[in-house]
C-alpha positions as CSV (number, residue, x, y, z in Angstrom):
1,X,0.0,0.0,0.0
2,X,2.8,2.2,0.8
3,X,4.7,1.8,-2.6
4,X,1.7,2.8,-4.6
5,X,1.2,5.6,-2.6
6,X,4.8,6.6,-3.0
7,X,4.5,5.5,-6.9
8,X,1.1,8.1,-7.2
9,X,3.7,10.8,-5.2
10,X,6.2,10.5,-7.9
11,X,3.8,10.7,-10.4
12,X,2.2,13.8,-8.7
13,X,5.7,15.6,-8.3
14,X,6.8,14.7,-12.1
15,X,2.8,16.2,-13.8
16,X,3.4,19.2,-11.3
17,X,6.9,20.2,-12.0
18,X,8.3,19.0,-8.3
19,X,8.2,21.1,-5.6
20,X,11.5,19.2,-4.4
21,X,14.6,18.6,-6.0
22,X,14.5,17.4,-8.9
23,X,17.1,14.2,-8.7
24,X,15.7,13.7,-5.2
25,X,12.1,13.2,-6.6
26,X,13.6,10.8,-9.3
27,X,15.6,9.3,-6.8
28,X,12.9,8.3,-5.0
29,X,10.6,7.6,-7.9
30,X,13.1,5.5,-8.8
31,X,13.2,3.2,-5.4
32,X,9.1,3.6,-4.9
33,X,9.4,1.9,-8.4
34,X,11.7,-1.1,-7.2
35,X,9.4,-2.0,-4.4
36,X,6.6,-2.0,-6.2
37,X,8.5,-4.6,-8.8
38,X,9.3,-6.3,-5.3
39,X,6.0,-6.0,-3.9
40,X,4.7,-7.5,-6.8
41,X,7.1,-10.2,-6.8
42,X,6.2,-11.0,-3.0
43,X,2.9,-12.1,-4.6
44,X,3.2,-13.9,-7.1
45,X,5.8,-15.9,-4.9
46,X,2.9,-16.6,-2.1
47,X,0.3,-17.5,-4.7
48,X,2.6,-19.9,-6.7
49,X,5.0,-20.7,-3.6
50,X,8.4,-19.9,-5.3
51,X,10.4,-18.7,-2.4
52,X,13.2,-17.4,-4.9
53,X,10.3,-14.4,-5.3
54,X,9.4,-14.5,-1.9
55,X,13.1,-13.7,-0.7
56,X,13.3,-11.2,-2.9
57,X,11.0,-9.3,-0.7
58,X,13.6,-10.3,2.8
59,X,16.4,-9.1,1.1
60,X,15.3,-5.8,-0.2
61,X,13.7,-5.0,3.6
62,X,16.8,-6.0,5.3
63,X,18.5,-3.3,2.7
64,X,16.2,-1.1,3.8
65,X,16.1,-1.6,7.7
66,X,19.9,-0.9,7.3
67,X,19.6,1.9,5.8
68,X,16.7,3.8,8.2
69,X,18.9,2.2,11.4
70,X,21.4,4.9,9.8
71,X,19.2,7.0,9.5
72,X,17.8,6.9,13.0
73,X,21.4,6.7,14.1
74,X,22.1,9.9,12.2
75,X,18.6,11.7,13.7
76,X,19.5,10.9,17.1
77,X,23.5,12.0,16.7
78,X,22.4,15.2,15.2
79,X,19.7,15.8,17.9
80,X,16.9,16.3,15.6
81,X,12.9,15.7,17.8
82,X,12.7,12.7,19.5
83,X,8.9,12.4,18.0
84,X,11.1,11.6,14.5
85,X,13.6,9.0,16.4
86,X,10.7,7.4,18.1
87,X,8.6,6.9,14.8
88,X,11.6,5.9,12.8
89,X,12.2,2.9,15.8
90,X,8.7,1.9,15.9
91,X,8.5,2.0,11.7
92,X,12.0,-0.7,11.8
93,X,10.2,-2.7,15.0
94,X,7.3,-3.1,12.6
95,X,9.5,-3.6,9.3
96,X,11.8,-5.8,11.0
97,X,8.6,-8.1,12.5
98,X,7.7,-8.6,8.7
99,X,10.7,-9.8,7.4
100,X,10.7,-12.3,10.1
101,X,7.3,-13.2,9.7
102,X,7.8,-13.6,5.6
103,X,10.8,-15.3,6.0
104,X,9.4,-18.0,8.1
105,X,6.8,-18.2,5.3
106,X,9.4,-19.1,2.9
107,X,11.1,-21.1,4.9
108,X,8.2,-23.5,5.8
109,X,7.5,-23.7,2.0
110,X,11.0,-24.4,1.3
111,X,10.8,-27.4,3.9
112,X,7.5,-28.6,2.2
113,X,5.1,-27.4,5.0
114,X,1.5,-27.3,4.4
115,X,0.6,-23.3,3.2
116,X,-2.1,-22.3,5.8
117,X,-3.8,-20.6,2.4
C-alpha cells in the first residue's frame, strides 16, 4: 500500500513540475518503483509458492532496515525531535517483524510445509 502511494507521489511531483529537487524526486521515484517490482514479486511468490520471489522481498527489507537504522542513528547524533527518532524505531520494529514473519513463510514452504492458504 505504501509503494503505490509513493508510486502516485512520484507521479504527482513529475505532472506538477516537483516542488523538491529534482534528482531527489527521481531518486525516489526510482526506489518507490523497485518496491513495487518487489512488492509485486512477494505475490506472485505466495500465490505460486516460489520462495526465490518471496526472498526477494527479505532481502530488499533487510537493505532497507539498514539503511533507516542509519538513518535513525544519524537523527539521534544530530539531535533532531525525538517524535522523528521514536517513529523511525517503531516503523524498523514493525518492518523488522515482517521480514521475520515472511521469511518464516518461505522457509516452511521451502521445507515442504502445508501453506495455511
Amino acid at each position: 500500500v505504501l509503494t503505490v502511494l509513493g508510486l502516485g507521489n512520484f507521479v504527482r511531483e513529475v505532472i506538477l513540475g516537483g516542488s523538491y529537487t529534482h534528482a531527489v524526486t527521481w531518486m525516489s521515484g526510482i526506489i518507490y518503483l523497485l518496491h513495487f517490482i518487489v512488492s509485486i514479486l512477494l505475490v506472485i511468490g505466495i500465490k505460486q509458492e516460489k520462495v526465490q520471489f518471496i526472498m526477494i522481498n527479505v532481502w530488499v527489507s533487510i537493505v532497507d532496515i539498514a539503511l533507516l537504522l542509519i538513518n535513525a542513528v544519524m537523527i539521534f547524533v544530530l539531535g533532531l525531535t525525538w517524535p522523528i527518532f521514536v517513529v523511525s524505531l517503531i516503523y524498523l520494529i514493525v518492518l523488522g517483524y515482517c521480514v521475520v514473519v515472511v521469511r518464516s513463510y518461505a522457509i516452511s514452504i521451502g521445507v515442504g510445509a502445508v501453506s495455511p492458504a
